[in-house]
N, C-alpha and C positions, 0 to 999 in steps of 0.2 A: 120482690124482696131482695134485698142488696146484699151479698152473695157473704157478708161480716157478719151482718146477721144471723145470715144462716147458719152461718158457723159455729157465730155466738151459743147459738139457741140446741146445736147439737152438741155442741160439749156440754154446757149447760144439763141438758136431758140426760145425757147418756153418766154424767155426775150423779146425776138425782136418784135416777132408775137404777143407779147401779149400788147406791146405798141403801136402799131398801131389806135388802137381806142378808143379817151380821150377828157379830156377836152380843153388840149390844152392849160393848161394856160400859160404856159410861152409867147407863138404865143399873147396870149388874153395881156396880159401884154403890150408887144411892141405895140400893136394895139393900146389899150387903148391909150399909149403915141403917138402915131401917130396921132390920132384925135385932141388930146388936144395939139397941137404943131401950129397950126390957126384953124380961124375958118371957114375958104373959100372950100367948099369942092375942087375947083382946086387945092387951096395950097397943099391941105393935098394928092392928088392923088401924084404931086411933090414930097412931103416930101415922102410918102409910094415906089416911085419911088428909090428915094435916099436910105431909109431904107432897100431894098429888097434882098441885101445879107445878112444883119441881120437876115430876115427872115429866111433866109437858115438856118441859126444855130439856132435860137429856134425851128426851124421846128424839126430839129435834135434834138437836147434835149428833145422836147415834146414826138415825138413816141419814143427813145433810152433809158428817162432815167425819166421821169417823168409820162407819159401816164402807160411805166410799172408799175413805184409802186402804182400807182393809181388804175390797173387793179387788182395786187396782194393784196395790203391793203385794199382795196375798198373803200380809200377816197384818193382826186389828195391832197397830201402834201402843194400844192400852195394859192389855192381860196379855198378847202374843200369841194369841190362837191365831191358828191357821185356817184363811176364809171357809166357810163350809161348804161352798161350792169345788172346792179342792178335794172333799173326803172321797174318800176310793171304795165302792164299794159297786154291785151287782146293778149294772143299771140299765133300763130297758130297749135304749137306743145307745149304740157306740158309731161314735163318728171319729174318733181321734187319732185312727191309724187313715182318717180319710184327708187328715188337713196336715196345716204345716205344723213340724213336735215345737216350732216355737209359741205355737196358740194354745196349749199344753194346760200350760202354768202360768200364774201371774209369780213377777211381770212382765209382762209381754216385750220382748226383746226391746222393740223402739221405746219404750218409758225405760229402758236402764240407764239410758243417757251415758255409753260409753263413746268419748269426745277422739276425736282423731288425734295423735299425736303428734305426725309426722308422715310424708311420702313423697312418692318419686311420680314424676311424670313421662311416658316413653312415648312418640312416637311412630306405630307399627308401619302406616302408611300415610300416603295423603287425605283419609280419610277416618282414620282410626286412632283415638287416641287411647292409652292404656294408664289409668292410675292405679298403683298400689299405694295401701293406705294401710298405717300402722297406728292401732288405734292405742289409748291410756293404758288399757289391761294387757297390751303384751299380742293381742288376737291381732291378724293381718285381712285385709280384704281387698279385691280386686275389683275395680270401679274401671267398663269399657264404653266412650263416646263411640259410635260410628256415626258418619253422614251419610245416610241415602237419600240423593235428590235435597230438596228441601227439608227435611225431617232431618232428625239427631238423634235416635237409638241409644239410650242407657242400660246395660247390663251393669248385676253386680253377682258374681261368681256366676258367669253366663247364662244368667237369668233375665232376661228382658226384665225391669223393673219400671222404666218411665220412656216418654216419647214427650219431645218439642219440636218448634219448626226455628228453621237460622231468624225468622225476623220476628219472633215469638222473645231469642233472647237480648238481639239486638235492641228489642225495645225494651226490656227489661234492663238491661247495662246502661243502656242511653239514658236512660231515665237518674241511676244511681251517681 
């Protein structure tokens, strides 16, 4: 399978899967109005009757397209609740002081989409090049190439973060 694909088909999923548990407002919305449409609870069973292929489509919308950005932002766009996967309470497995505090909360650092603004480039050695990088919000970061051999070492705050090889970018540039 052609590796777009694959891609395609994991965002896709991990969209899908990840809207499945929310607040549901859109659902809460139509509800809301379904109450307040009489005041006889039989009526309103009637009305909620009548409304119940309605419900189909905000059911749809809620886990396809709003429960996700609610999962991903970590506030439902709708009402402003905060995802429930966020609530804090007594829970029977604690992992969070085992990962990184950016995996914490949504959203997750890389969806902030804070864009670089500006930076400098040094070079340390003949084989080491140093960027610092001054990002939109004011935050700075430190972005380090080294060469070893064939390979190219990316750190960012001395953290190994990626590896290529010199004809991995070559061809990549040659191409552009």
């Amino acid at each position: 399978m052609n590796i777009k694909i694959k891609l395609a088909l994991l965002i896709a999923s991990s969209l899908a899967l990840s809207g499945c548990v929310g607040s549901n407002a859109v659902t809460e919305k139509l509800m809301g109005f379904n109450v307040k449409v009489v005041d006889n609870r039989y009526a309103r069973a009637g009305v909620n009757f009548l409304l119940s292929p309605v419900y189909g489509f905000t059911w749809l919308a809620d886990v396809f397209v709003v429960n996700s950005i609610e999962f991903w932002s970590g506030t439902n766009p709708i009402n402003g609740k905060n995802h429930i996967f966020d609530t804090k309470l007594k829970t029977y497995i604690e992992i969070n002081d085992k990962i990184d505090s950016s995996l914490h909360d949504a959203p997750i650092d890389p969806l902030t989409k804070v864009e670089p603004n500006h930076g400098t480039i040094r070079y340390l050695d003949e084989n080491t090049i140093e960027m610092e990088v001054v990002l939109s919000d004011g935050g700075t970061s430190k972005v380090t190439a080294v060469q070893d051999g064939d390979s190219i070492l990316y750190y960012i705050e001395d953290q190994l973060v990626s590896e290529t090889t010199l004809n991995a970018l070559e061809k990549e540039f040659s191409a552009s």
